[in-house]
C-alpha positions as CSV (number, residue, x, y, z in Angstrom):
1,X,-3.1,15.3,4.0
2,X,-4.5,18.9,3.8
3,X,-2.1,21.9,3.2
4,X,-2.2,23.4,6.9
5,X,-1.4,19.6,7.8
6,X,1.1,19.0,5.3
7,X,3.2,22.6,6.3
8,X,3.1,21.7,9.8
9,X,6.3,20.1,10.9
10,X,5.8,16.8,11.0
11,X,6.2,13.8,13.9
12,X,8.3,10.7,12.4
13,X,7.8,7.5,13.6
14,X,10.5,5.2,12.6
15,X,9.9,1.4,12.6
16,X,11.2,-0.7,9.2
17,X,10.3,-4.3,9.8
18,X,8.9,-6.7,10.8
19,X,5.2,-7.6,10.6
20,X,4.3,-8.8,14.4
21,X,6.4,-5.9,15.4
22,X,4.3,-3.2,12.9
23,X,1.5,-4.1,14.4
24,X,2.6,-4.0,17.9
25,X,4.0,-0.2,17.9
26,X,-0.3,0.6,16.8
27,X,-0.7,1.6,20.3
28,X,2.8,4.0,20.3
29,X,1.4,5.5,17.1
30,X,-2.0,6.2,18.7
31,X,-0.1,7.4,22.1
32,X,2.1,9.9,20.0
33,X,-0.9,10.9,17.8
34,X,-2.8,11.8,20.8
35,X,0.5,13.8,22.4
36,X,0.9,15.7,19.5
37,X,-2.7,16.1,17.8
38,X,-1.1,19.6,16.1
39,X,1.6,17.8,13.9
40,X,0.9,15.2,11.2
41,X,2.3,11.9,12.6
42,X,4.5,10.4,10.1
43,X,6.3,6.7,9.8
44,X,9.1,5.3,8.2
45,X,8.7,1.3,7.5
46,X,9.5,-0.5,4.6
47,X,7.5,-0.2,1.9
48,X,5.7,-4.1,1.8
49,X,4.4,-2.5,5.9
50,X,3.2,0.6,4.0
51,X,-0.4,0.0,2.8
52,X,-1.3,-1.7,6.4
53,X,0.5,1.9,8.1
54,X,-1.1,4.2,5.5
55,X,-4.8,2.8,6.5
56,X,-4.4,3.5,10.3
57,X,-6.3,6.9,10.9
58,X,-3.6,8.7,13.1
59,X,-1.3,8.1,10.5
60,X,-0.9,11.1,7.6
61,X,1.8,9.9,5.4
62,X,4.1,6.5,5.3
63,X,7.7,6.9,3.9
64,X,8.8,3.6,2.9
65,X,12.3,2.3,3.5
66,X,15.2,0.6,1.0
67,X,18.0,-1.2,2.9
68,X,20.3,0.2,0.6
69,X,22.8,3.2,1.1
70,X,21.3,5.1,-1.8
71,X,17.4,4.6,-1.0
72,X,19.0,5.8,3.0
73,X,20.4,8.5,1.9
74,X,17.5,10.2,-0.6
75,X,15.0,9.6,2.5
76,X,17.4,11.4,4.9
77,X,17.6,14.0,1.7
78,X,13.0,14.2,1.8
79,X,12.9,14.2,5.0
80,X,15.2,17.2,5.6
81,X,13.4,19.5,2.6
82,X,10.1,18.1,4.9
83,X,10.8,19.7,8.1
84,X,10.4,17.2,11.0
85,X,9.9,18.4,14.5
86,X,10.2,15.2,16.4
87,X,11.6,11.8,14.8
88,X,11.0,8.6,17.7
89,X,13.1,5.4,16.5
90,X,11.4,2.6,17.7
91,X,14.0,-0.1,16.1
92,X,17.1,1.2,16.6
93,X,19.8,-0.6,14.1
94,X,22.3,1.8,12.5
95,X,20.6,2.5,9.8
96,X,17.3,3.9,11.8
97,X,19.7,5.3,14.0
98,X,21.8,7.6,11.2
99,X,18.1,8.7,9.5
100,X,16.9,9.7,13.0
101,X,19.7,11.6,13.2
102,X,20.1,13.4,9.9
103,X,16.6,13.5,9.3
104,X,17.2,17.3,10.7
105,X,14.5,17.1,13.7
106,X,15.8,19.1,16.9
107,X,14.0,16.9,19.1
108,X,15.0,13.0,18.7
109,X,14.0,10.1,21.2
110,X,15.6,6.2,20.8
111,X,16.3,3.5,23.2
112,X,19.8,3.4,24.9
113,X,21.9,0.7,23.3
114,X,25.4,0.8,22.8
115,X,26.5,2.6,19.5
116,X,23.4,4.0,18.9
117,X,22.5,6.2,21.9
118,X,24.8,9.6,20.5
119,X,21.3,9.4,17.6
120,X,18.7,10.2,20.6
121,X,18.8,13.6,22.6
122,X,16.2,11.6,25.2
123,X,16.7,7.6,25.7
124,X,14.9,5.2,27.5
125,X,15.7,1.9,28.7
126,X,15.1,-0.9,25.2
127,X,14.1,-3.7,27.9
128,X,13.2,-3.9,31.6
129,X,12.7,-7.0,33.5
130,X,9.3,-7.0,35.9
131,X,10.9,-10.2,37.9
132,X,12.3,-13.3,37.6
133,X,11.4,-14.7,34.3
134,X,9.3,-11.8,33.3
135,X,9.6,-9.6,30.3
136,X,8.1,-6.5,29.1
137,X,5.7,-6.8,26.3
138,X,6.6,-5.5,23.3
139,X,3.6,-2.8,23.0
140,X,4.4,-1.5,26.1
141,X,7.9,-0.9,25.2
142,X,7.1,1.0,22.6
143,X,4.4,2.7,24.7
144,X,7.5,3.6,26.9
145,X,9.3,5.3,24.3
146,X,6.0,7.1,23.1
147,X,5.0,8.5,26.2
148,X,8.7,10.0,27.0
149,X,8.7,11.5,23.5
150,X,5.2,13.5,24.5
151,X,2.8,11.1,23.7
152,X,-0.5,10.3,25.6
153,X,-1.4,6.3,27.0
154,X,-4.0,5.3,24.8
155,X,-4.1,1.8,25.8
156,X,-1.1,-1.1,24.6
157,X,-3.9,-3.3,22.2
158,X,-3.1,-3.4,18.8
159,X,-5.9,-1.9,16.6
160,X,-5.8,-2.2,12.9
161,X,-8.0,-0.2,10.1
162,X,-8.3,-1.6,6.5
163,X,-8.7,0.3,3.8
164,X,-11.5,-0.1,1.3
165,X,-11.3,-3.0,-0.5
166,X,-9.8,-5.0,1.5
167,X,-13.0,-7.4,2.6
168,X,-13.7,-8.1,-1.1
169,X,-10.2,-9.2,-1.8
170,X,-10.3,-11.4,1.6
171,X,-13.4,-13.2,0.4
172,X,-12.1,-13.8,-2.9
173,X,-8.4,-15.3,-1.3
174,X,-10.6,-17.6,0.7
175,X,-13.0,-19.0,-2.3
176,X,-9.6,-19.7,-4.2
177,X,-8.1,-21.9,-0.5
178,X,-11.7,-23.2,-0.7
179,X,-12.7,-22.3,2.8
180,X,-16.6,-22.5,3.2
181,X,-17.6,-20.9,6.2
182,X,-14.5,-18.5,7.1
183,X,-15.8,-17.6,10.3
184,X,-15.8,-21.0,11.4
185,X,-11.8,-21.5,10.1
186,X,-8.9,-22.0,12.3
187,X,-5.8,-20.1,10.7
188,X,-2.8,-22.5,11.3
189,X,1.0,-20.8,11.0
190,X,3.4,-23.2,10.7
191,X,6.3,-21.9,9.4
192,X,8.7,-19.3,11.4
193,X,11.0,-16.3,10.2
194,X,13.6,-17.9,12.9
195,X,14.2,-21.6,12.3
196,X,14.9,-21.7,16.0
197,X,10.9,-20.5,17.2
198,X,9.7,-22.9,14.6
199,X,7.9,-25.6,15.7
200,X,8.6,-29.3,13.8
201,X,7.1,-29.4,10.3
202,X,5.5,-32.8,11.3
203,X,4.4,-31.6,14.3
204,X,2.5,-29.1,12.8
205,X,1.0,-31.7,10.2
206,X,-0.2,-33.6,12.6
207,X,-2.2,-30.7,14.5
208,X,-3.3,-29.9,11.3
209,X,-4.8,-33.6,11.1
210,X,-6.2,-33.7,14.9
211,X,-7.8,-30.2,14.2
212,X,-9.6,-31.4,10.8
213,X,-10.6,-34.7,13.0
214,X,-12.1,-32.6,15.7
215,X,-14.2,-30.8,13.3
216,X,-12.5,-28.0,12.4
217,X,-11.7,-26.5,9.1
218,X,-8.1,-25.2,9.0
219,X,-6.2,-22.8,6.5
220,X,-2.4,-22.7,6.4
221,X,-1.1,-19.2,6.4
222,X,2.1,-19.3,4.4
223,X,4.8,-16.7,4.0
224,X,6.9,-16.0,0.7
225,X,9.3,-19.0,-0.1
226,X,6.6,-21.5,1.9
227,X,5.4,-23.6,-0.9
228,X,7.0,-26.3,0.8
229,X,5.4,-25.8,3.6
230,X,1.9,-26.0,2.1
231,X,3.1,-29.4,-0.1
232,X,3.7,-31.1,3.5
233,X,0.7,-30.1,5.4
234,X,-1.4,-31.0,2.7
235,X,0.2,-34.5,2.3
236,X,0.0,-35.5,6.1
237,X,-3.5,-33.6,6.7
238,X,-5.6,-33.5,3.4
239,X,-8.0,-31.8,4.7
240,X,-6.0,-28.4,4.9
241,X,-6.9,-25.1,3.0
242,X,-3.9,-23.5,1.8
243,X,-4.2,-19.8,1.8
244,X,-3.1,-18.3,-1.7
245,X,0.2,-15.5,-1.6
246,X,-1.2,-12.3,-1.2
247,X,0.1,-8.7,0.2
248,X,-0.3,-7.8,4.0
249,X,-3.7,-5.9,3.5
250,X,-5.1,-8.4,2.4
251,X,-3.5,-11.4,4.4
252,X,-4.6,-8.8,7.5
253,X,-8.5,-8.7,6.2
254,X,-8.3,-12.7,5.6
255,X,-7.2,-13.4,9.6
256,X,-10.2,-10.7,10.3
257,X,-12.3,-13.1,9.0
258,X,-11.1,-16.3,10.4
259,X,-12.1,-17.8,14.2
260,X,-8.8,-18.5,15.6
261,X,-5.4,-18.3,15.1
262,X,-2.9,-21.2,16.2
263,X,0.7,-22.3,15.7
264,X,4.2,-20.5,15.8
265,X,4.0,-16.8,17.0
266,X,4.2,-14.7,14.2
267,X,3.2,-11.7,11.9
268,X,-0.7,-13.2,11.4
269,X,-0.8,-14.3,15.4
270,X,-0.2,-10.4,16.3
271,X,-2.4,-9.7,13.1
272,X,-5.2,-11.5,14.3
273,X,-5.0,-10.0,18.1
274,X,-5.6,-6.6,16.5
275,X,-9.0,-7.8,15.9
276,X,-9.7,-9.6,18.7
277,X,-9.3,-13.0,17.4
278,X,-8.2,-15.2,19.4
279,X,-4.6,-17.2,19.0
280,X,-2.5,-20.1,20.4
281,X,1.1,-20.1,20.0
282,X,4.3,-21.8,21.4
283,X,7.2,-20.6,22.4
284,X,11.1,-21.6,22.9
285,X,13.6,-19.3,22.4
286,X,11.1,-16.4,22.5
287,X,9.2,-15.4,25.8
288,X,5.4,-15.2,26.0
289,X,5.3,-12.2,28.1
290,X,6.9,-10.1,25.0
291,X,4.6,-11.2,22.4
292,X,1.7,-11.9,24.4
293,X,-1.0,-9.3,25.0
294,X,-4.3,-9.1,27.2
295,X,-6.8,-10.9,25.5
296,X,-7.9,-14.3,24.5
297,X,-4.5,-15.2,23.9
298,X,-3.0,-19.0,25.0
299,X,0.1,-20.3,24.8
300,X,2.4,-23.3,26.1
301,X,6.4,-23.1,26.3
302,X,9.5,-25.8,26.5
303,X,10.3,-26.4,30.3
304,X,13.8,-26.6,29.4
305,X,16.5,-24.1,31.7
306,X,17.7,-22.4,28.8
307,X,14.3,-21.1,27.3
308,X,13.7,-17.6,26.2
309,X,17.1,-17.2,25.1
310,X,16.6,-15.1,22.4
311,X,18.9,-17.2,20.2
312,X,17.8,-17.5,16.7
313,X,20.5,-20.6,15.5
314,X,20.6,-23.4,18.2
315,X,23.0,-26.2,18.4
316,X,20.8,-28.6,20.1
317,X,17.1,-27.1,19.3
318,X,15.7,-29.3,22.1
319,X,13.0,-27.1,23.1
320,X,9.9,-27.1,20.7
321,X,10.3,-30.5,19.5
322,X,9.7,-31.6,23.0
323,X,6.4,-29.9,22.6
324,X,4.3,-32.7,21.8
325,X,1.7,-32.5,18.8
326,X,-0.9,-34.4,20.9
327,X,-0.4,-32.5,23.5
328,X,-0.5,-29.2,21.8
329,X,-3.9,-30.4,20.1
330,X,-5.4,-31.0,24.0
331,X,-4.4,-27.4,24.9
332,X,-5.6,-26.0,21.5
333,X,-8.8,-27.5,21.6
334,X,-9.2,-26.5,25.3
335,X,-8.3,-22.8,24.8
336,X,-10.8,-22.6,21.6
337,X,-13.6,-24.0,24.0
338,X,-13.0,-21.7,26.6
339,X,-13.2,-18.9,24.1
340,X,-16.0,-19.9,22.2
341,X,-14.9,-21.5,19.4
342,X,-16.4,-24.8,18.9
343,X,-16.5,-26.8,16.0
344,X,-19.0,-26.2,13.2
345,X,-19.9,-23.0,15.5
346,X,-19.0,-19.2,14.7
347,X,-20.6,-16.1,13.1
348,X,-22.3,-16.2,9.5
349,X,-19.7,-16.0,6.4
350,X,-17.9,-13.4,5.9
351,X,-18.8,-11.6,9.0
């Protein structure tokens, strides 16, 4: 940041967690960027989120975030002696809620929920409802907010920058999973962060199995504490890569690399429509409008009355093991075919 830049008084972004929803509040960032193009736009997250914030171009300076009452309290303490003009919370727990107000900006902008709203001088609505059995997507919420704190529509796709040295750590992640021809690969996620949105583990295996019949070469994109996960795919479907741990950066230049993206919605699925790759996901308790963007993005979702119901523990957890495997391979095979992604067919490695 240059020193005019860094004097200015700065506007905070504030948005801790979690990956899908990073990459979704892109297009706020680039809305209150353009709003503001005389203050250095600024963003809390926490501090795993940092290296993919800190390579976005409309973004000066990442503060990363403890959940702890002492890491809260020496940020509110930084940010004061830094001098912010405008801070936006675009998560909206108690603990975004106290730094946005004691962060000492005069001008602060959060949704309206209950217990938080004294934080924000201006609130908007957190959800709206288009019709019956529509939902906002997420981007556009936060495009909401953006635009009533000042910002400028620049669009609700998510758009990612890497920073250098990204690509050669992506090519070397990929020679460990032993993946030949990356963009020919189909990145399977099988695992969830809810149990609830999680689709059967044998389910999944035995995608994994009908992909690798049909031709395809498949990579397993596992999370932290997903070894398990990796063990069982690769005992029911051999044939599957398993990608290696890595940090966000480079688990974001991987998915750039790949041909598709299928399996539960996730972190990598909203990863991989920020550059354009196209994804398949299913959905139960979650709703596809609110994690679905425009693009060449499919989906399929449990028929069952009480879908979408946000709950993360179920008792009954009827609704995505009534998704059938078989018939989730039919509709993933159709969806890559209608977007160009046929077997043994894609751009040259590495590309």
């Amino acid at each position: 940041m240059s020193a005019a830049r860094d004097a200015a008084a700065a506007v905070l972004a504030i948005r801790p967690r979690t990956l899908g929803d990073v990459v979704l509040l892109t297009p706020a960032l680039r809305a209150l960027a353009k709003g503001h193009p005389g203050a250095p736009l600024e963003v809390i997250t926490e501090a795993r989120y940092a290296p993919l914030l800190a390579a976005q171009p409309e973004v000066a300076r990442v503060w990363p975030m403890a959940r702890t009452t002492s890491g809260t309290l020496g940020l509110i303490a930084r940010l004061r002696a830094r001098r912010v003009a405008l801070a936006v919370d675009f998560f909206g727990n108690p603990r975004t809620a106290l730094v946005t107000r004691a962060c000492g900006a005069p001008r602060t902008a959060g949704y309206d929920l209950a217990r938080r709203r004294s934080a924000y001088r201006l609130r908007v609505p957190r959800e709206l409802r288009p019709g019956p059995d529509r939902r906002e997507f997420a981007a556009a919420t936060h495009v909401r907010l953006a635009l009533a704190a000042g910002g400028v529509d620049d669009g609700l796709e998510p758009r990612l920058a890497l920073p250098e040295g990204a690509g050669s750590a992506a090519r070397e992640l990929l020679e460990r999973a032993g993946v030949a021809v990356p963009a020919r690969a189909i990145g399977l996620v099988a695992a969830g962060t809810w149990r609830a949105k999680t689709w059967p583990l044998s389910h999944a295996a035995r995608l994994a199995a009908g992909l690798a019949g049909a031709g395809h070469e498949v990579l397993a994109i596992l999370g932290p504490g997903e070894a398990h996960v990796g063990a069982t795919l690769r005992r029911f479907a051999p044939a599957t890569r398993l990608l290696p741990d890595c940090g966000i950066v480079e688990l974001a230049a991987v998915i750039r690399r790949l041909r598709a993206v299928v399996g539960t919605d996730s972190g990598p699925r909203h990863l991989a429509a920020a550059f354009g790759v196209p994804t398949f996901a299913w959905f139960g308790p979650t709703h596809p409008d609110t994690w679905t963007g425009p693009g060449p993005h499919g989906w399929w979702r449990t028929a069952l009355p009480c879908r979408a119901c946000d709950r993360t523990v179920c008792p009954h957890w009827s609704c995505l093991p009534a998704l059938a495997p078989d018939q989730a391979l039919a509709r993933v095979l159709a969806h890559l075919e209608a977007h160009g992604v046929a077997a043994g067919v894609g751009a040259a490695a590495g590309a």
